[in-house]
N, C-alpha and C positions, 0 to 999 in steps of 0.2 A: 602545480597541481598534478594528482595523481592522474595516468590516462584512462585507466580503469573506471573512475568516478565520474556521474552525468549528473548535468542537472535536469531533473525532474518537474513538471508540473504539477503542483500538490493541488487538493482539494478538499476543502470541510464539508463535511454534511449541517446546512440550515432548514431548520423545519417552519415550514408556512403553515396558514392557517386556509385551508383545503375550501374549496369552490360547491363543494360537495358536505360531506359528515368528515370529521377530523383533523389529521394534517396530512402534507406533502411533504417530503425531505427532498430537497435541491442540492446539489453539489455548486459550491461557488470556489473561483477563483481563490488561492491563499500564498501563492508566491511560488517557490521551489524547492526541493530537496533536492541536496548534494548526495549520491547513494553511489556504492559500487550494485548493480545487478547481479544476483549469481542464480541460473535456474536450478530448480531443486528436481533431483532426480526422478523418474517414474516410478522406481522402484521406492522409494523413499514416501511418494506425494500416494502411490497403491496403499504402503504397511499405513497411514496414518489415516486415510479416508473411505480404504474400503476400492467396491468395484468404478462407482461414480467416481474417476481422475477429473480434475478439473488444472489448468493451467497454473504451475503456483511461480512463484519467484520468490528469493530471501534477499531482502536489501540493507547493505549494511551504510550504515548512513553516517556522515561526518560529524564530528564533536557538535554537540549545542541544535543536534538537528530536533525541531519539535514538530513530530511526527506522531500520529496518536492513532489510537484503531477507529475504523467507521470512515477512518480519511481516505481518499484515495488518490490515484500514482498514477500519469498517463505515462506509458513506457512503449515506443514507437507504434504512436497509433492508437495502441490497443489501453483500457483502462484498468486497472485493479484495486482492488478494494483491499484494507490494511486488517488483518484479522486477529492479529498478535504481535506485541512490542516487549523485548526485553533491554533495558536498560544496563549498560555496563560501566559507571563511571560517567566519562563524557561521550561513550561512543552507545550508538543506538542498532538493535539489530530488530529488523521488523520483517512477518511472514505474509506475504501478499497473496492472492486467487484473483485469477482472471475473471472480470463481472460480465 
C-alpha cells in the first residue's frame, strides 16, 4: 500500500425525526476511506471563497472509494465535511472544509 494513503473514518449524515418541530441530521458511523490528504493552499482556498478562509483539504481517494458530499472525514482529530466529489474512472477526487 501506498504510504501516502490513510484510512479515514467516514460518516453519513441520517436524519431523525426532531424532539422538537422537524428533523435532526446525525452523523453515524459508515466504515473508512482509503484517501491520500493533500492541503489545499491559502492562496488558492482565499481566490475561491473570498475573505472568510476556512480549513480545506483535497482528498484523493482509492479506486471504488464511495464517498459522496454531506459525508464527512475525521482526519487527526479534527472532522470535515465533504463539499464536492469529482469522479474520474475508478479513482475519486473529493474537496473537504473543516466543520
Amino acid at each position: 500500500m501506498n504510504k501516502r494513503l490513510q484510512e479515514l473514518p467516514l460518516y453519513r449524515p441520517v436524519e431523525e425525526k426532531s424532539a422538537y418541530i422537524g428533523t435532526d441530521v446525525k452523523y453515524l458511523s459508515s466504515g473508512t476511506l482509503t484517501a491520500e490528504v493533500q492541503p489545499v493552499s491559502d492562496a488558492a482556498t482565499a481566490e475561491l471563497y473570498g475573505v472568510n478562509v476556512s480549513r480545506s483539504v483535497l482528498l484523493l481517494c482509492a479506486p471504488g472509494a464511495a464517498v459522496m458530499e454531506c459525508c464527512r472525514v475525521e482526519i487527526n482529530g479534527d472532522m470535515y465535511e465533504v463539499k464536492g466529489v469529482t469522479r474520474y474512472g475508478n479513482y475519486t477526487k473529493a474537496g473537504a472544509e473543516k466543520v
